[in-house]
TORVOLO-812316 format. One record per atom (N, C-alpha, C): residue number from 0; residue in one letter; atom name; x, y, z. Coordinates in nm, 3 decimals. Layout:
// TORVOLO-812316
<martor lovo="NUM" vexvo="A" keke="CA" X="X" Y="Y" Z="Z"/>
...
//
This chain:
// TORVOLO-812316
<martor lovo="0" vexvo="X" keke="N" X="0.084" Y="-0.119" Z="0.000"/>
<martor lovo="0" vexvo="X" keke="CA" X="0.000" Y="0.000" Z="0.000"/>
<martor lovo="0" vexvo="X" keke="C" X="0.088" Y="0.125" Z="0.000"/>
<martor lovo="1" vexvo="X" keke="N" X="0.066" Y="0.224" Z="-0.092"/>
<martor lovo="1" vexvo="X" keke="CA" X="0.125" Y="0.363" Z="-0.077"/>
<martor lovo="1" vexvo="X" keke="C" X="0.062" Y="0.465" Z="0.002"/>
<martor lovo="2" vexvo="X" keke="N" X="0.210" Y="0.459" Z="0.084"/>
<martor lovo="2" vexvo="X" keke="CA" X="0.156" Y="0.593" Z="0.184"/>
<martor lovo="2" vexvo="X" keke="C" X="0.193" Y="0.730" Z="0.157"/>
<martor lovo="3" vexvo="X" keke="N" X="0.135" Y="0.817" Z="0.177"/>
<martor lovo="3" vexvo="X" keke="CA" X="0.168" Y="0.927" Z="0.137"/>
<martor lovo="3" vexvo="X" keke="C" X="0.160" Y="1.033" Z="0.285"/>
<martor lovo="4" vexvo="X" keke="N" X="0.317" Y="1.142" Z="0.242"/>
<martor lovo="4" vexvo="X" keke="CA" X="0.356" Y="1.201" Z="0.399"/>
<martor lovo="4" vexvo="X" keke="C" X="0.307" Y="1.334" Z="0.386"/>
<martor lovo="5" vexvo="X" keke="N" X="0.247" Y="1.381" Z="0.499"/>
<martor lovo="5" vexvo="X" keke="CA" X="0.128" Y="1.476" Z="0.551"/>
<martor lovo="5" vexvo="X" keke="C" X="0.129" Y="1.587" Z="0.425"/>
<martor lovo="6" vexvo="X" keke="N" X="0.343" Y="1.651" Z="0.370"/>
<martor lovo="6" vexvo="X" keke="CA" X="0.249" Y="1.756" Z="0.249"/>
<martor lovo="6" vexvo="X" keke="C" X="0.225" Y="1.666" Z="0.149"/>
<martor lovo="7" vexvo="X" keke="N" X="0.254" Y="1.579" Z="0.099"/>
<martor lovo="7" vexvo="X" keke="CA" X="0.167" Y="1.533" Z="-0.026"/>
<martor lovo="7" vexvo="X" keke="C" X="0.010" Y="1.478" Z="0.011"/>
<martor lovo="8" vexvo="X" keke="N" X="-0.013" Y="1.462" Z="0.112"/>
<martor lovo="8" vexvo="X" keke="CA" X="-0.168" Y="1.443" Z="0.134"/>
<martor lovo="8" vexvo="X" keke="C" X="-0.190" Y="1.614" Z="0.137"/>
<martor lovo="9" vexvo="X" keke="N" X="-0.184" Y="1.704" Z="0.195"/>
<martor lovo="9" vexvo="X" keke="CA" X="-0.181" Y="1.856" Z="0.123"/>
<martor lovo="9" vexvo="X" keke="C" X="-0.203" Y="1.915" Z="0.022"/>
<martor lovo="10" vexvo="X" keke="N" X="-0.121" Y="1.817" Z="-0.057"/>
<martor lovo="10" vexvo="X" keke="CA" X="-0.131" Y="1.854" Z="-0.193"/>
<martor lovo="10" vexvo="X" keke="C" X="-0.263" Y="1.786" Z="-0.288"/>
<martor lovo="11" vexvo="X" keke="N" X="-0.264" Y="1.663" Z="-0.250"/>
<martor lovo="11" vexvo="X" keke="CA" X="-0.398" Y="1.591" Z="-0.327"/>
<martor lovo="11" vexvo="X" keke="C" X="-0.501" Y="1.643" Z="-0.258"/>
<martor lovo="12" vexvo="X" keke="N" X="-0.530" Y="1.705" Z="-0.128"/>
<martor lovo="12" vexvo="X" keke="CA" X="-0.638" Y="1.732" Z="-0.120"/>
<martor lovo="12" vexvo="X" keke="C" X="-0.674" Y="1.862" Z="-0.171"/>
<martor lovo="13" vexvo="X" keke="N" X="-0.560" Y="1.949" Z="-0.179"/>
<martor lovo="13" vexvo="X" keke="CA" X="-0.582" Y="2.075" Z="-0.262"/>
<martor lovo="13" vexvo="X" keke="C" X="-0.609" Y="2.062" Z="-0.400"/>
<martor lovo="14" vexvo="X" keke="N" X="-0.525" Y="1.948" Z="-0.460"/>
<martor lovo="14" vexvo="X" keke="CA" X="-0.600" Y="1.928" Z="-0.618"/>
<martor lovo="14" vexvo="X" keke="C" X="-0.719" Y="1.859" Z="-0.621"/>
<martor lovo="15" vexvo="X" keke="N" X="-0.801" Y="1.794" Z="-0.543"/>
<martor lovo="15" vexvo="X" keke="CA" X="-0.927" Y="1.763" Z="-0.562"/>
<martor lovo="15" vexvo="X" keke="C" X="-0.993" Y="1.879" Z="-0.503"/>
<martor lovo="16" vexvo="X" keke="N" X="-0.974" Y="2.011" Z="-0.403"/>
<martor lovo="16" vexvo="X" keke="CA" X="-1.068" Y="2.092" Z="-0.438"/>
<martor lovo="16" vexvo="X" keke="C" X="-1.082" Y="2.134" Z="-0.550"/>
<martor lovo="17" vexvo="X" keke="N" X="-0.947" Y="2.218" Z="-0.589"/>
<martor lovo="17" vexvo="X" keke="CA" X="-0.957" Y="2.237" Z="-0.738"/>
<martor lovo="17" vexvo="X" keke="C" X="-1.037" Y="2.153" Z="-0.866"/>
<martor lovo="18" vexvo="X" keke="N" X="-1.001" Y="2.039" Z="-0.850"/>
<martor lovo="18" vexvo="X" keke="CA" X="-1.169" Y="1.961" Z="-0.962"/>
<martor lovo="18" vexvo="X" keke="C" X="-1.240" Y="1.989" Z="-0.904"/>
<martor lovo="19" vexvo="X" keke="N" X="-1.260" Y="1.959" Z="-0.753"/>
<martor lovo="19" vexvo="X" keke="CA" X="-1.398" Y="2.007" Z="-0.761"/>
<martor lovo="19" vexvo="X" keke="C" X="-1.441" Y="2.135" Z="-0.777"/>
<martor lovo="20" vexvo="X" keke="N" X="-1.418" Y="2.210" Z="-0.784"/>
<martor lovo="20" vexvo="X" keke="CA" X="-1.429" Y="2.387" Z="-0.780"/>
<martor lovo="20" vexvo="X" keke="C" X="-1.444" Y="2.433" Z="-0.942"/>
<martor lovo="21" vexvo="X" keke="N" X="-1.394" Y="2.283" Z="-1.044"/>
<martor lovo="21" vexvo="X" keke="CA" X="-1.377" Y="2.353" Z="-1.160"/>
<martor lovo="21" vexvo="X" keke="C" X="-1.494" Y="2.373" Z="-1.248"/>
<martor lovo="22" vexvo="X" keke="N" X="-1.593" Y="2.312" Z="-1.179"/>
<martor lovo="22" vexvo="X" keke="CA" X="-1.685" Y="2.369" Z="-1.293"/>
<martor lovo="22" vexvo="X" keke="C" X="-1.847" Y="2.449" Z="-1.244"/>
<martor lovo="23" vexvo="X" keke="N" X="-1.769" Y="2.516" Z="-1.161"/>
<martor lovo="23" vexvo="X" keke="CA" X="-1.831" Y="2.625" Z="-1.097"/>
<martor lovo="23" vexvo="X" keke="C" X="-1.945" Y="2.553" Z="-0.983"/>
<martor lovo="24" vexvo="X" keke="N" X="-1.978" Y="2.385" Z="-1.009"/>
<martor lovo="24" vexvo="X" keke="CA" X="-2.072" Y="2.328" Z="-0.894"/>
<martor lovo="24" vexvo="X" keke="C" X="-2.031" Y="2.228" Z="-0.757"/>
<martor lovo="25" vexvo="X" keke="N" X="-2.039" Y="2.256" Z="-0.702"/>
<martor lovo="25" vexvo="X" keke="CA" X="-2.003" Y="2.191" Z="-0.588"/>
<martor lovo="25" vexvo="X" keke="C" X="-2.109" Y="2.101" Z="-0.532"/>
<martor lovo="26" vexvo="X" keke="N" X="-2.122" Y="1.940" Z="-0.600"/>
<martor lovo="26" vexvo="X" keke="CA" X="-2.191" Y="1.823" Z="-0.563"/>
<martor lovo="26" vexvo="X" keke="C" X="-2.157" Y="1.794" Z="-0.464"/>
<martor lovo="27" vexvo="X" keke="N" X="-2.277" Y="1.727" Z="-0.373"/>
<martor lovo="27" vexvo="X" keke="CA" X="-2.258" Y="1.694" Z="-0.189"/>
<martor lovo="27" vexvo="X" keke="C" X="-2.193" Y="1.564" Z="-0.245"/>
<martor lovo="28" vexvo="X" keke="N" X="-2.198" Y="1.478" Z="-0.354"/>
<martor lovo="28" vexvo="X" keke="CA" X="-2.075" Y="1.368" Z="-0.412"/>
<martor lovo="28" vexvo="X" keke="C" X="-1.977" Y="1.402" Z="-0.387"/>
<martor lovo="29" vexvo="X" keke="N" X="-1.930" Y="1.500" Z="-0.434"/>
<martor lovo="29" vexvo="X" keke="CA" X="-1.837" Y="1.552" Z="-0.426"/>
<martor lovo="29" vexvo="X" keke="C" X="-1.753" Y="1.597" Z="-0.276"/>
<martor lovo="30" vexvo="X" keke="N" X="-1.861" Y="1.640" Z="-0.218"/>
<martor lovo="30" vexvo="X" keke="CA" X="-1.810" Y="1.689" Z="-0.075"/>
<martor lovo="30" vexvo="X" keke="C" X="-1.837" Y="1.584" Z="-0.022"/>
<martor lovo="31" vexvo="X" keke="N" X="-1.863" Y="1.491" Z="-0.028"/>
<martor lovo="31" vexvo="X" keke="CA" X="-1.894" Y="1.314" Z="0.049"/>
<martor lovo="31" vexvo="X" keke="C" X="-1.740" Y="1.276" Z="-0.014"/>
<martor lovo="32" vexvo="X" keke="N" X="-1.721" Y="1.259" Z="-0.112"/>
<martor lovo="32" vexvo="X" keke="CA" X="-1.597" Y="1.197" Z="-0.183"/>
<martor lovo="32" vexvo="X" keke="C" X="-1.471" Y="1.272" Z="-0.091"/>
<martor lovo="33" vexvo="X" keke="N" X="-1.460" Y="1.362" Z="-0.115"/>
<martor lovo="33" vexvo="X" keke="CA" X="-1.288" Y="1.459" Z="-0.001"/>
<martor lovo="33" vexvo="X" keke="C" X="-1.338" Y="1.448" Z="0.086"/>
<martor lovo="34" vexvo="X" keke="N" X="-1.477" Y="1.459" Z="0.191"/>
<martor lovo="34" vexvo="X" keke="CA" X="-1.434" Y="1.389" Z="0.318"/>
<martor lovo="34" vexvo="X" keke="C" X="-1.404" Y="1.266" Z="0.340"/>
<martor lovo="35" vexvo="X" keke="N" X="-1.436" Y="1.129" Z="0.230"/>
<martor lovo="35" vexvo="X" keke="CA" X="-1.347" Y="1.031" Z="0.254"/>
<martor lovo="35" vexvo="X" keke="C" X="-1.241" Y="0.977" Z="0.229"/>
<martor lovo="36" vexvo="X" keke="N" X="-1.186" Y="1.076" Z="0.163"/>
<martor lovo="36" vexvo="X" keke="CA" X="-1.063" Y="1.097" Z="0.085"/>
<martor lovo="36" vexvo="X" keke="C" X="-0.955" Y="1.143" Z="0.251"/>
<martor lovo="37" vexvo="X" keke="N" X="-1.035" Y="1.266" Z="0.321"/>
<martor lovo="37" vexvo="X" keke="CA" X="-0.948" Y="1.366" Z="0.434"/>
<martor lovo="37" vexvo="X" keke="C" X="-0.948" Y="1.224" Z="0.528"/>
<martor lovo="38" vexvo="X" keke="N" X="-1.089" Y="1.144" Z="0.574"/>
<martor lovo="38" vexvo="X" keke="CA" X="-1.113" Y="1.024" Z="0.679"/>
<martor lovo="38" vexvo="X" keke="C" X="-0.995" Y="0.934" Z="0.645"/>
<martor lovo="39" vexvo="X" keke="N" X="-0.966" Y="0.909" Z="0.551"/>
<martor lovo="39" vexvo="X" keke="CA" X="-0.872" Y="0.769" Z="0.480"/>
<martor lovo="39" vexvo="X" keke="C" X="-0.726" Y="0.807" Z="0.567"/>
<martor lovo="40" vexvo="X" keke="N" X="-0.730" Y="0.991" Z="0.507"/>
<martor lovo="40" vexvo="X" keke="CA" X="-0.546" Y="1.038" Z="0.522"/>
<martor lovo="40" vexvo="X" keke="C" X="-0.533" Y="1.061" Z="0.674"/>
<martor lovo="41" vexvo="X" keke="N" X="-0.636" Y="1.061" Z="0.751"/>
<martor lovo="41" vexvo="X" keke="CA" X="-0.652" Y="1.074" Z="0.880"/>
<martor lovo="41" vexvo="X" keke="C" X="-0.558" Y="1.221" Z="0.911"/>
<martor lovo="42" vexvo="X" keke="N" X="-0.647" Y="1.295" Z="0.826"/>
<martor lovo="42" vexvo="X" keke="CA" X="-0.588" Y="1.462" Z="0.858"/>
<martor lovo="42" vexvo="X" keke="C" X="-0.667" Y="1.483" Z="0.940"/>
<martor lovo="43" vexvo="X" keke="N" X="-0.599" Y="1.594" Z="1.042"/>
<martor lovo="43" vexvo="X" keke="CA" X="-0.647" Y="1.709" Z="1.144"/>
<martor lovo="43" vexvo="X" keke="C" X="-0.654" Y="1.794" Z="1.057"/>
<martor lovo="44" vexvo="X" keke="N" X="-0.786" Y="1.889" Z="1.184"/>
<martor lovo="44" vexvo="X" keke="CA" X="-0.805" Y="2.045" Z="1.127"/>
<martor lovo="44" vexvo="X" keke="C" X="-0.728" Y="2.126" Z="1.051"/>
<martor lovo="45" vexvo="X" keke="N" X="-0.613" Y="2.093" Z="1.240"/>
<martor lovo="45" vexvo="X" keke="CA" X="-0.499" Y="2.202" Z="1.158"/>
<martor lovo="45" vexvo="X" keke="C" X="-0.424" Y="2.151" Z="1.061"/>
<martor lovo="46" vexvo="X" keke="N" X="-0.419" Y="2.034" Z="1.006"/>
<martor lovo="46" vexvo="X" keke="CA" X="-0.323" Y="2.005" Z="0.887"/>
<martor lovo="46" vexvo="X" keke="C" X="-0.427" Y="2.069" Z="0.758"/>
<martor lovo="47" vexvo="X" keke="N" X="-0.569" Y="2.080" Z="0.766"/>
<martor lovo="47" vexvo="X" keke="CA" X="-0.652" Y="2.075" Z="0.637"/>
<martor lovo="47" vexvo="X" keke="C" X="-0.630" Y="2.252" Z="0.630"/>
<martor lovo="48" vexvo="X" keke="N" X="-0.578" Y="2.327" Z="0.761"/>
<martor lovo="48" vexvo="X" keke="CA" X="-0.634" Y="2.459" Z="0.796"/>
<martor lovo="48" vexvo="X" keke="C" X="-0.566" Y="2.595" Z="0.649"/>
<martor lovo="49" vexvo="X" keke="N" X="-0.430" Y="2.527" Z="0.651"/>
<martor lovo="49" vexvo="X" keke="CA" X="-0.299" Y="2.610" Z="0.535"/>
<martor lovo="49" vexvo="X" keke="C" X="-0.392" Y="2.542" Z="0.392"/>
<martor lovo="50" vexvo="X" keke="N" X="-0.488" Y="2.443" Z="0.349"/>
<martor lovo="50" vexvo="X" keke="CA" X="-0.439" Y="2.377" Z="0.261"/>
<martor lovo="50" vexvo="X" keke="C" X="-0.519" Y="2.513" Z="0.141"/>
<martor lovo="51" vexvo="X" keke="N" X="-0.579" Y="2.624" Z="0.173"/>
<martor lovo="51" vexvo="X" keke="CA" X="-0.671" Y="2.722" Z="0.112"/>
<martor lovo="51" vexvo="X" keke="C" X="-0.566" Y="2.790" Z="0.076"/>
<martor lovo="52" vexvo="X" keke="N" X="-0.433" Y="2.841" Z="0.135"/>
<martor lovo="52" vexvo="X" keke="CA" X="-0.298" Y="2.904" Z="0.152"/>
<martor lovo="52" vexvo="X" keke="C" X="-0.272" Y="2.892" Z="0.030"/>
<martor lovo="53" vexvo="X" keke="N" X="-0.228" Y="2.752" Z="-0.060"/>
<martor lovo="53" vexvo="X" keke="CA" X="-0.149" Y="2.693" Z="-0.131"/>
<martor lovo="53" vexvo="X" keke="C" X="-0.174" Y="2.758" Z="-0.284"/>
<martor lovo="54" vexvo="X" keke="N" X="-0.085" Y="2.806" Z="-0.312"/>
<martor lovo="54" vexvo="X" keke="CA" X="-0.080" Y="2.856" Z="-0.490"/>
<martor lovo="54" vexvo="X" keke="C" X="-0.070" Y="2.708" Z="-0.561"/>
<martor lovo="55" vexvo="X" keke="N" X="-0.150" Y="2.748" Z="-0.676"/>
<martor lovo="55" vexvo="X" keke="CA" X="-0.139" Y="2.620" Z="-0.760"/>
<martor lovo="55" vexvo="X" keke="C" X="-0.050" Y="2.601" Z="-0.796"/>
<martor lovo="56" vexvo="X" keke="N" X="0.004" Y="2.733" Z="-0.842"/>
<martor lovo="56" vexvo="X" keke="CA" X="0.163" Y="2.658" Z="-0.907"/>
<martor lovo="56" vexvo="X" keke="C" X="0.291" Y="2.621" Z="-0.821"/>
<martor lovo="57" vexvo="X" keke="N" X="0.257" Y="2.625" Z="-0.674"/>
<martor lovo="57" vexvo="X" keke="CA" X="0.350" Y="2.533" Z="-0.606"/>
<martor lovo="57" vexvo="X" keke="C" X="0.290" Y="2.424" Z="-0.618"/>
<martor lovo="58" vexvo="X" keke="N" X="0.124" Y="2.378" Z="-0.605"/>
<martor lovo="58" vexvo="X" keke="CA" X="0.092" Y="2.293" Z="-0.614"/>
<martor lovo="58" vexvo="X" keke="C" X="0.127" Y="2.137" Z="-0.713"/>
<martor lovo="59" vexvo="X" keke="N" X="0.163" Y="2.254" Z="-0.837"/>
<martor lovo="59" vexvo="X" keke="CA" X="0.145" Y="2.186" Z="-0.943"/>
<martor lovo="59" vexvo="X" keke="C" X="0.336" Y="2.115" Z="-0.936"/>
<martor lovo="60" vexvo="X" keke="N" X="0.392" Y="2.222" Z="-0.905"/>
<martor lovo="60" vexvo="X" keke="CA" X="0.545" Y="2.215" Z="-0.899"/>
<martor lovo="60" vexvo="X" keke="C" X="0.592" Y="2.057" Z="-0.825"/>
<martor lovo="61" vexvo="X" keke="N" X="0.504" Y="2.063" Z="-0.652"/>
<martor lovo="61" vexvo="X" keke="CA" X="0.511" Y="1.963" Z="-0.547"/>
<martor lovo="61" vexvo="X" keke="C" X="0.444" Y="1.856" Z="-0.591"/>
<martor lovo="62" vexvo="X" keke="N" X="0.369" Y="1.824" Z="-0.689"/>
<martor lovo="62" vexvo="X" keke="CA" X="0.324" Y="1.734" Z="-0.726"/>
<martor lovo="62" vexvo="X" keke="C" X="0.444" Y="1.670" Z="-0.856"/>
<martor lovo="63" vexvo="X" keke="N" X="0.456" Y="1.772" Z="-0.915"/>
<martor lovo="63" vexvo="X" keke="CA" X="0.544" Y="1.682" Z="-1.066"/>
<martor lovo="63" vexvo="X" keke="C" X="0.633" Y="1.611" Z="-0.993"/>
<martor lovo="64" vexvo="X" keke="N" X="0.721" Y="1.656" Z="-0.875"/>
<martor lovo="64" vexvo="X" keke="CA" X="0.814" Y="1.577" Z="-0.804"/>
<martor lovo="64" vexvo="X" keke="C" X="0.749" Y="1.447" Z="-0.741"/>
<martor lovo="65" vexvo="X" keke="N" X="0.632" Y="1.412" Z="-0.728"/>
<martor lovo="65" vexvo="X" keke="CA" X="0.594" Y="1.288" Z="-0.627"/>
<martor lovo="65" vexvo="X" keke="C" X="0.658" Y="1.175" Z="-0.741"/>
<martor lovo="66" vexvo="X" keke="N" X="0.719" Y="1.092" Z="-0.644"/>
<martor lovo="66" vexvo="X" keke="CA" X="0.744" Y="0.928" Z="-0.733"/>
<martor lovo="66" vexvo="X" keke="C" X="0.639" Y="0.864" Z="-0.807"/>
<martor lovo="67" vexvo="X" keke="N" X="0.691" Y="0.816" Z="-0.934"/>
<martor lovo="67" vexvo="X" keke="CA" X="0.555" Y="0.769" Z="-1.010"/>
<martor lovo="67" vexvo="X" keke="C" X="0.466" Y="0.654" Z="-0.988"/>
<martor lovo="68" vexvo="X" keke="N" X="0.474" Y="0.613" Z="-0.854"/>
<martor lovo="68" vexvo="X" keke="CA" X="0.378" Y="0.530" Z="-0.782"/>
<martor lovo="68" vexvo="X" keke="C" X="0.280" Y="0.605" Z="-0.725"/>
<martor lovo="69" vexvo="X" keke="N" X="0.320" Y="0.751" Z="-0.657"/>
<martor lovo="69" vexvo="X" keke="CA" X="0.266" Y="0.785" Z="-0.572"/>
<martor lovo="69" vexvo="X" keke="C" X="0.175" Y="0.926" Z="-0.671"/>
<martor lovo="70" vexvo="X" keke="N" X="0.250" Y="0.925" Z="-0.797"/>
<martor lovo="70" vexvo="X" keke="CA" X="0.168" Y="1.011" Z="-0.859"/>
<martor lovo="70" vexvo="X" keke="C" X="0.025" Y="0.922" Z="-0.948"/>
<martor lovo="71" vexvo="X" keke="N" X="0.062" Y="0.787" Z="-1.021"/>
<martor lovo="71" vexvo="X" keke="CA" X="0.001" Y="0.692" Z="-1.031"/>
<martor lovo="71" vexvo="X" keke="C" X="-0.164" Y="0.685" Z="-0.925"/>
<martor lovo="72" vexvo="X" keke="N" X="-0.148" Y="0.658" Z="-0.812"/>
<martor lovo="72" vexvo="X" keke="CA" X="-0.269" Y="0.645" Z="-0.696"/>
<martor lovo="72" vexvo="X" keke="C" X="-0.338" Y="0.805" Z="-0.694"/>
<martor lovo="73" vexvo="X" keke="N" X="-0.240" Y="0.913" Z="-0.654"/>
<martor lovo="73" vexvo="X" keke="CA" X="-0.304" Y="1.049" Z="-0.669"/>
<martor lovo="73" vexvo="X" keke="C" X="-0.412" Y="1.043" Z="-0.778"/>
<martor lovo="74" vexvo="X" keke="N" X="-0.321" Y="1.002" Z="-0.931"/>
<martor lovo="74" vexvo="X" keke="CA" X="-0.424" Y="1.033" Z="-1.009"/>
<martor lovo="74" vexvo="X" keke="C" X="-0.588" Y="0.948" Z="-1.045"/>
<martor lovo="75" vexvo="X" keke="N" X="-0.579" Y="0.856" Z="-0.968"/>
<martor lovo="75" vexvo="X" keke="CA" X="-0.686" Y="0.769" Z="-0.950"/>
<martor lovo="75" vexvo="X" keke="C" X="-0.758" Y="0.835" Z="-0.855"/>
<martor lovo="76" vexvo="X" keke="N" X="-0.718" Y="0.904" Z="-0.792"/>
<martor lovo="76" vexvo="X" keke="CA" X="-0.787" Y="0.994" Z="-0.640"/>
<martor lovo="76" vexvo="X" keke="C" X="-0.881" Y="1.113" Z="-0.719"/>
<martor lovo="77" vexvo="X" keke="N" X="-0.798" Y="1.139" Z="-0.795"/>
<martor lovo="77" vexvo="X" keke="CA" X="-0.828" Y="1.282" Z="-0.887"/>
<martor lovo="77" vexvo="X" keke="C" X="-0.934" Y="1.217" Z="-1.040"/>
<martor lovo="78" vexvo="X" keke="N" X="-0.939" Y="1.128" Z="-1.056"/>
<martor lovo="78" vexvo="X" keke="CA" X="-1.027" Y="1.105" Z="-1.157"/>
<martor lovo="78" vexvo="X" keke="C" X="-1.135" Y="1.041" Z="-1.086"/>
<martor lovo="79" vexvo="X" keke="N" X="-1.161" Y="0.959" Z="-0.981"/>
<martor lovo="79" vexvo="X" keke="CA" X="-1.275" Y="0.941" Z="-0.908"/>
<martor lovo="79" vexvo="X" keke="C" X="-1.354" Y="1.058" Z="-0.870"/>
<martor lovo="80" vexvo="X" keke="N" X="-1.270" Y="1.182" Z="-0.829"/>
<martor lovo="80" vexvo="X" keke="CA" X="-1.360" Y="1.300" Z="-0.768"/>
<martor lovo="80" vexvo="X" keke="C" X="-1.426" Y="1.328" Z="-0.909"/>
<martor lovo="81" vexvo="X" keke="N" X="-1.347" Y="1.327" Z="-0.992"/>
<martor lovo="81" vexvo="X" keke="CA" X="-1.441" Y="1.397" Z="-1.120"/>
<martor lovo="81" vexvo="X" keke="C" X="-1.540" Y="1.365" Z="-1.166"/>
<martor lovo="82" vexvo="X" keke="N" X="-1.548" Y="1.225" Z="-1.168"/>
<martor lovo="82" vexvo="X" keke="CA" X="-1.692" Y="1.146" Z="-1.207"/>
<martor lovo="82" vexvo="X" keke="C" X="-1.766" Y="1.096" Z="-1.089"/>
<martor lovo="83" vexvo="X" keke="N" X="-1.706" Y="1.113" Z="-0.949"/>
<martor lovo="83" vexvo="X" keke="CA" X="-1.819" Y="1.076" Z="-0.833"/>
<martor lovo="83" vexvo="X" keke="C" X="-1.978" Y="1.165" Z="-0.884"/>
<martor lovo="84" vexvo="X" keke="N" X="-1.964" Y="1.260" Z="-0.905"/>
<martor lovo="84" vexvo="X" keke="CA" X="-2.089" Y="1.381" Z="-0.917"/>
<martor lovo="84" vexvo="X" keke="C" X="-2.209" Y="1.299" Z="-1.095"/>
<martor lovo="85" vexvo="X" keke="N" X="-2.137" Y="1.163" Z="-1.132"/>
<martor lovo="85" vexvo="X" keke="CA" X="-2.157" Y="1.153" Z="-1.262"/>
<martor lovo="85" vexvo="X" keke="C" X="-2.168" Y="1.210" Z="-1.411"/>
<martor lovo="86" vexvo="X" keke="N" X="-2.078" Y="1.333" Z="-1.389"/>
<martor lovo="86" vexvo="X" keke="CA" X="-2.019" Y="1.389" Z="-1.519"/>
<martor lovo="86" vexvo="X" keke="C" X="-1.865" Y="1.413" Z="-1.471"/>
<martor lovo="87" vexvo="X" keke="N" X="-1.788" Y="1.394" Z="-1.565"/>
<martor lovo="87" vexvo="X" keke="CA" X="-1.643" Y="1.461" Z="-1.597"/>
<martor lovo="87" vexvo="X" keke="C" X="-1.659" Y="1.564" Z="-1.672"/>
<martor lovo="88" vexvo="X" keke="N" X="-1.642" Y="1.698" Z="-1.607"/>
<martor lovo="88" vexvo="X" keke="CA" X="-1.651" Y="1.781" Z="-1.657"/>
<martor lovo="88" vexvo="X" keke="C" X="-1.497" Y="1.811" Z="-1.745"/>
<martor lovo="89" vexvo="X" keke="N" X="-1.495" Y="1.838" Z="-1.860"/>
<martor lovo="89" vexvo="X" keke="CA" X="-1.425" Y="1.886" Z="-1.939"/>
<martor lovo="89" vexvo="X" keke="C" X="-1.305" Y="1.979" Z="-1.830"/>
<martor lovo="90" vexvo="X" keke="N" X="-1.340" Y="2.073" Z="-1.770"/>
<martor lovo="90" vexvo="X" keke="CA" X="-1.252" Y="2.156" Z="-1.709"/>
<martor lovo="90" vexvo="X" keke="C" X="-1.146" Y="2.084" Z="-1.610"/>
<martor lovo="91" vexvo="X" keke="N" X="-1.283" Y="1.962" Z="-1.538"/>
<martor lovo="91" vexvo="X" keke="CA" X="-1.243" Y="1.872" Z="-1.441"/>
<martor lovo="91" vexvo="X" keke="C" X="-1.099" Y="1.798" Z="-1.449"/>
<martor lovo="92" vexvo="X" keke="N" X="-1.120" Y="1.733" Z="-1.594"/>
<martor lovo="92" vexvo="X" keke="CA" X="-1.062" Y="1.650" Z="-1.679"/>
<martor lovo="92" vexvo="X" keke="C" X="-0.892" Y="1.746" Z="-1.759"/>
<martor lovo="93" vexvo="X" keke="N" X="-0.908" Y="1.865" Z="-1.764"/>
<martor lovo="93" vexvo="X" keke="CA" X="-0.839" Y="1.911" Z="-1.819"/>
<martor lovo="93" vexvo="X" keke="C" X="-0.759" Y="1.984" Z="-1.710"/>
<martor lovo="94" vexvo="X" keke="N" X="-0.752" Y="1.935" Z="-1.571"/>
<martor lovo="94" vexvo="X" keke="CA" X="-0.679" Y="2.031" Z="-1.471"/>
<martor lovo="94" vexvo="X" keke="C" X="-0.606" Y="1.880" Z="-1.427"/>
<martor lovo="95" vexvo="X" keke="N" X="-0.649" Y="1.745" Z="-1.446"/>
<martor lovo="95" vexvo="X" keke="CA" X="-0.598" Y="1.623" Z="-1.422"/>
<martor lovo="95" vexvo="X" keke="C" X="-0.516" Y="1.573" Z="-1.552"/>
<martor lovo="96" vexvo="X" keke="N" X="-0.562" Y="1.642" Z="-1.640"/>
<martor lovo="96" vexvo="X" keke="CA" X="-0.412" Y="1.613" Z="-1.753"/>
<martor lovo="96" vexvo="X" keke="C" X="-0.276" Y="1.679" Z="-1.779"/>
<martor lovo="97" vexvo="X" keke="N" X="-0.308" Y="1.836" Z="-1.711"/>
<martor lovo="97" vexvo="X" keke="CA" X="-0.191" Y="1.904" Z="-1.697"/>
<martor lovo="97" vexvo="X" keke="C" X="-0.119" Y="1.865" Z="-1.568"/>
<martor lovo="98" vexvo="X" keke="N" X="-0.184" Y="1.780" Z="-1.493"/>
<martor lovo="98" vexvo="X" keke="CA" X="-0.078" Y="1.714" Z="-1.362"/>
<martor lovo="98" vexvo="X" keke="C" X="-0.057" Y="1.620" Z="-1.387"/>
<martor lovo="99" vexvo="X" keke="N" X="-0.114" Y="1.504" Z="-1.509"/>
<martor lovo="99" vexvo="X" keke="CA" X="-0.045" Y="1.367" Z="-1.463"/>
<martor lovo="99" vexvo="X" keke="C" X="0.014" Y="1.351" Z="-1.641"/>
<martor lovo="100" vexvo="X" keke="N" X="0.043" Y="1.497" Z="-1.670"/>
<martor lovo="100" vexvo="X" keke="CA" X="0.120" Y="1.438" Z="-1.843"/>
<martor lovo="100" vexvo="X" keke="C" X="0.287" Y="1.484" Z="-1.823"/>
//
């Protein structure tokens, strides 16, 4: 099983707000899906508290570096949020190809 250390759980949970945020609707799927996404990583408050802080393009930066196992699982994390709501939104889809190409 891949574990991932507190900032890269930081970081995936900041890129699944971002899908979720991308197409302007925010499905309770969606907000059911990252809280069991946050339950799984067994984050605290204060670890979730900075994660609003984070510029994407560190985001995007701290992510190209994850090992390609651990970017591999992220991106399975990140394409479930998109279709939990039962559409992939185009925008959704197109913020998960500029991180995992």
């Amino acid at each position: 099983m891949i574990e991932f250390n507190i900032d890269e759980k930081r970081i995936i949970i900041a890129i699944l707000i971002t899908i979720m945020e991308a197409d302007g609707i925010i499905d309770p799927h969606e907000i059911d899906y990252l809280d069991s996404i946050i339950l799984s990583f067994g984050m605290s408050e204060l670890e979730l508290d900075t994660i609003d802080e984070l510029d994407f393009n560190h985001i995007l930066s701290v992510f190209k570096n994850f090992d390609a196992s651990k970017k591999d699982k992220a991106s399975l994390l990140f394409q479930e949020m998109a279709k939990c709501d039962g559409y992939a939104d185009p925008r959704e889809l197109e913020i998960i190809s500029k991180l995992c190409s």
